[in-house]
C-alpha positions in Angstrom: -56.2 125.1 -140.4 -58.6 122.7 -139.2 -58.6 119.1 -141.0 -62.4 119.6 -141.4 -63.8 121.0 -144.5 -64.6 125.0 -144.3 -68.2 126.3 -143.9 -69.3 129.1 -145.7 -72.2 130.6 -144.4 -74.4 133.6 -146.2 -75.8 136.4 -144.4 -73.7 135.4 -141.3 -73.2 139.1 -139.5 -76.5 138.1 -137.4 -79.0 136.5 -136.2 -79.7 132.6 -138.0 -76.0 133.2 -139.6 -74.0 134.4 -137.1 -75.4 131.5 -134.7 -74.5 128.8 -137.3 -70.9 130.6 -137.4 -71.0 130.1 -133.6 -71.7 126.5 -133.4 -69.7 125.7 -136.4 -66.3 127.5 -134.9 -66.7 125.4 -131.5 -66.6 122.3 -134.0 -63.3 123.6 -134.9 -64.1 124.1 -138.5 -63.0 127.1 -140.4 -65.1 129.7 -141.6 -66.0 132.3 -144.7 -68.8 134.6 -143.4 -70.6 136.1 -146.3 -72.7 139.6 -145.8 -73.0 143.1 -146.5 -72.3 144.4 -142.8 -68.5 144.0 -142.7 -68.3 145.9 -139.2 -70.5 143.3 -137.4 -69.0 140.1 -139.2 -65.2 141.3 -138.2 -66.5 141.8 -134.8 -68.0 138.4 -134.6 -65.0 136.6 -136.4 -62.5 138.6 -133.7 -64.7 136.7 -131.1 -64.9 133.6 -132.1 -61.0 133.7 -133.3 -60.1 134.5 -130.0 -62.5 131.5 -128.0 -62.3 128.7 -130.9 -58.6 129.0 -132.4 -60.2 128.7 -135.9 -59.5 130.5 -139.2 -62.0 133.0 -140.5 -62.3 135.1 -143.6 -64.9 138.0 -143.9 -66.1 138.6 -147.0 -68.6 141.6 -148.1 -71.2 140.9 -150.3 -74.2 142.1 -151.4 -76.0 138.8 -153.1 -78.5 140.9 -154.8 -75.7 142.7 -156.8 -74.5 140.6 -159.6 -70.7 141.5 -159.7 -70.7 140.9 -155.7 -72.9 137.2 -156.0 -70.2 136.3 -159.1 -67.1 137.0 -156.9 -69.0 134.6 -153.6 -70.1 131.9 -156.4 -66.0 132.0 -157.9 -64.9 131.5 -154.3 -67.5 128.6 -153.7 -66.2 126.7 -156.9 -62.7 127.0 -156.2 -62.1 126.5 -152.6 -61.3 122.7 -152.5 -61.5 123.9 -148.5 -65.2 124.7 -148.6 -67.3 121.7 -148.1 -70.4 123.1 -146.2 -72.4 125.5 -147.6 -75.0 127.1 -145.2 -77.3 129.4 -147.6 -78.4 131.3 -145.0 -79.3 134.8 -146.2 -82.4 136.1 -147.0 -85.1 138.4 -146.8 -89.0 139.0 -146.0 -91.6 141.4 -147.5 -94.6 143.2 -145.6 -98.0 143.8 -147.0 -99.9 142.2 -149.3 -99.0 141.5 -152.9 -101.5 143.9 -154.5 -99.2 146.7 -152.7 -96.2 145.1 -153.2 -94.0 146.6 -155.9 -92.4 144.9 -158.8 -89.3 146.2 -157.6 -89.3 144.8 -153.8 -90.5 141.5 -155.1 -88.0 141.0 -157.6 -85.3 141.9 -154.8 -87.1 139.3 -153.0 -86.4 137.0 -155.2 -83.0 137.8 -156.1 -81.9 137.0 -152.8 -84.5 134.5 -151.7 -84.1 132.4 -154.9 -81.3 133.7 -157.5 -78.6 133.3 -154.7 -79.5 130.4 -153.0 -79.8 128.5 -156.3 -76.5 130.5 -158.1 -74.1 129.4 -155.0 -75.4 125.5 -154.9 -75.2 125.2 -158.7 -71.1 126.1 -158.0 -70.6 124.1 -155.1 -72.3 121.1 -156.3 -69.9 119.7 -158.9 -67.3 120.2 -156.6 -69.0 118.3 -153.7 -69.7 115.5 -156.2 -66.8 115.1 -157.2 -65.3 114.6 -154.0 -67.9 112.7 -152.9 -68.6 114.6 -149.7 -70.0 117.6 -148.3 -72.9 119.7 -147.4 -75.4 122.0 -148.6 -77.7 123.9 -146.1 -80.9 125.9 -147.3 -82.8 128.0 -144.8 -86.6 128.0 -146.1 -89.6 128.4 -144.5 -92.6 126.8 -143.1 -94.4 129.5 -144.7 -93.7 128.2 -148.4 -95.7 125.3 -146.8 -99.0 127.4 -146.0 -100.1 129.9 -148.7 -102.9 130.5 -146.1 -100.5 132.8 -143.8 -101.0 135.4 -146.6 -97.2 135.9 -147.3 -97.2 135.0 -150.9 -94.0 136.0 -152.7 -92.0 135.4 -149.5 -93.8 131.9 -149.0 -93.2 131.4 -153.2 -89.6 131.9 -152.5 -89.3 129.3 -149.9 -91.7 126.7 -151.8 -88.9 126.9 -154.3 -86.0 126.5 -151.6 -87.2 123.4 -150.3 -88.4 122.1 -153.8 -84.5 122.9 -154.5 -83.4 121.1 -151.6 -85.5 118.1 -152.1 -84.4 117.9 -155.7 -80.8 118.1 -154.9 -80.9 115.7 -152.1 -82.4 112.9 -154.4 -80.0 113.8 -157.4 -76.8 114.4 -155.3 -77.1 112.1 -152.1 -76.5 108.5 -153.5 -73.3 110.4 -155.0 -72.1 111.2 -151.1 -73.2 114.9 -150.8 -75.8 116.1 -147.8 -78.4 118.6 -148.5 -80.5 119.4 -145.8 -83.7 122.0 -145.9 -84.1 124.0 -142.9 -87.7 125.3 -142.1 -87.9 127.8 -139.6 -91.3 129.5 -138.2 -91.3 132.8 -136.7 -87.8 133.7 -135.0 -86.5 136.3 -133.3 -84.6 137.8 -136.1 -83.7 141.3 -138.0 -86.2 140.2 -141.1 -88.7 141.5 -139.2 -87.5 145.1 -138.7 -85.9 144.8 -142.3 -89.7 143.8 -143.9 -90.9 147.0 -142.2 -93.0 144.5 -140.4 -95.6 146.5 -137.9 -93.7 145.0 -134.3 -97.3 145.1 -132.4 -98.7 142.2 -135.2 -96.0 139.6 -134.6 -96.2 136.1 -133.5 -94.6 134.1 -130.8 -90.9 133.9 -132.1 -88.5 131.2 -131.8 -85.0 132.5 -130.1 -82.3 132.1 -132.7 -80.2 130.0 -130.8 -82.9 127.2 -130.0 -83.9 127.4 -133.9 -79.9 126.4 -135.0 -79.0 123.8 -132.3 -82.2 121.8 -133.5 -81.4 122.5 -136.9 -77.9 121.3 -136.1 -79.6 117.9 -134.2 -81.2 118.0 -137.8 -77.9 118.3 -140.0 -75.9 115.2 -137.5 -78.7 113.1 -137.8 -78.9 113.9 -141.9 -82.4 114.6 -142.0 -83.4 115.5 -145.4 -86.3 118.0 -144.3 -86.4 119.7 -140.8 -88.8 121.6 -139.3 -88.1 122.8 -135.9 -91.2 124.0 -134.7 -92.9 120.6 -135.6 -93.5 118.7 -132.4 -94.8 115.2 -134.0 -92.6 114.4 -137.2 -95.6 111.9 -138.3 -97.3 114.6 -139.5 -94.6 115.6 -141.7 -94.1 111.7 -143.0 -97.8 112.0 -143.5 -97.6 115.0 -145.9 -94.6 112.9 -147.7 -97.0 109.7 -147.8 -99.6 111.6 -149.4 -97.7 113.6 -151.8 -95.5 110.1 -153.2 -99.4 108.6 -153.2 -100.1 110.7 -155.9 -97.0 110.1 -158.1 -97.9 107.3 -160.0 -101.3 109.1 -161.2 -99.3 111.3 -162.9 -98.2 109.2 -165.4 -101.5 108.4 -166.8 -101.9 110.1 -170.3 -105.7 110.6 -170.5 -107.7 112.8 -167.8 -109.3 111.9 -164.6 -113.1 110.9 -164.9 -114.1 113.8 -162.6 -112.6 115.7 -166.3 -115.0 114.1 -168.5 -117.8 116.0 -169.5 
C-alpha cells in the first residue's frame, strides 16, 4: 500500500480515465477505477499491477443508475485512503436540442452533472477535515462557447466548471485542491457513443497529450486549465473581466440603459 493517498477515478476503463489511471499508478499511488465495462478496467488494472507494483480495485458502476452512484458515493465518504478524486466520466449528445429527447438529455445530465456533483459533495467533508486532498472535474471548453451549438452538453460543463470554481474558493483556504480540467476535441469513445457523424469531426487532441498537460496543470495547482489554450492571458483576461463586473452587482436600483 502506497503511503500516498488513493485516487479514485470515474469512467476509467478508457480513454481520458484510463490515461489518468496510467499516470497516477507510475506515481505509485493506489487506485479505485470506477466504470460500467468491468472486462476493460480488469485488463487495464492487470497491466498496470504488473508494471507499477500498486494496489487496484475495480469497481462496476453505472453512475446514471441510482443504487450503483449510492454504493461509489458510500465508498468515497468512507475511504480515509481516497484523497484524489478524478470525476472523469461522462458523456456527449448529437444533434440539435429541438431533436434531442427529454430522455437522452436527462441521461446527459445525470451523468454530466448529478454524478459529478453527488461524489464531490461525499468526498468533500472528508478532505476538509483532513485538510488535504484533491478533487478533479473534467469539463469542457464547450460550456465556455454556446456558439459551438452543443447546448445541453455545453450546459452540463458550464455547471462543472461553475462547480469547480465554487468549490476551489470555498474549500482551498481549508487545504483541499480542486482543479477544473477543460478539454477540446480529443480522441475519445464520446464521439462514437454520441452517435456523432465521424466525417464532421474536428482536429482531436490525442488522449495522452490532453492528461500529461492536465497533470502539468494539477502539480502546478492551477485552479482552471485549458489545454488547448496556447496564451493563458487570454484566460486571465476573461477572469479580469468577469471579477470587473462583480461589484455592479450589488447595486439595488437598475442600470440607466433600464430606465425608460
Amino acid at each position: 500500500m502506497s503511503d500516498q493517498p488513493t485516487v479514485l477515478i470515474t469512467g476509467a476503463s478508457s480513454g481520458i480515465g484510463a490515461a489518468y489511471a496510467d499516470r497516477f499508478a507510475r506515481r505509485g499511488q493506489d487506485l479505485v477505477l470506477v466504470a460500467r465495462d468491468e472486462v476493460r478496467m480488469e485488463a487495464l488494472a492487470s497491466k498496470l499491477r504488473a508494471q507499477t507494483g500498486v494496489s487496484i480495485d475495480v469497481v462496476k458502476a453505472d453512475l446514471t443508475q441510482a443504487a450503483d452512484l449510492a454504493a461509489v458515493s458510500k465508498r468515497v465518504r468512507e475511504d480515509d485512503r481516497i484523497g484524489v478524486l478524478i470525476n472523469n466520466a461522462g458523456a456527449g449528445l448529437s444533434g440539435v436540442f429541438v431533436e434531442q429527447s427529454s430522455i437522452a438529455q436527462q441521461n446527459l445530465v445525470a451523468l454530466n452533472v448529478a454524478a459529478v456533483l453527488e461524489l464531490a459533495n461525499a468526498i468533500a467533508p472528508r478532505l476538509v477535515q483532513a485538510g488535504s486532498g484533491a478533487i478533479v472535474n473534467i469539463g469542457s471548453v464547450v460550456g465556455l462557447a454556446p456558439e459551438f451549438g452543443l447546448t445541453t452538453y455545453g450546459a452540463t460543463k458550464a455547471f462543472v466548471l461553475f462547480l469547480s470554481q465554487g468549490l476551489a474558493f470555498e474549500l482551498g483556504p481549508k487545504g483541499v485542491y480542486v482543479q477544473a480540467v477543460l478539454p477540446s476535441g480529443t480522441r475519445t469513445e464520446i464521439w462514437d457513443r454520441s452517435g456523432a457523424d465521424p466525417a464532421n469531426l474536428p482536429s482531436l487532441m490525442e488522449v495522452a497529450d490532453l492528461v500529461d498537460a492536465a497533470m502539468v496543470g494539477f502539480d502546478r495547482r492551477e485552479p482552471v486549465t485549458i489545454p488547448p489554450l496556447q496564451d493563458a492571458g487570454l484566460w486571465e483576461a476573461f477572469q479580469g473581466a468577469r471579477q470587473v463586473m462583480l461589484p455592479g452587482f450589488a447595486t439595488t436600483v437598475p442600470a440607466d440603459r433600464y430606465r425608460g
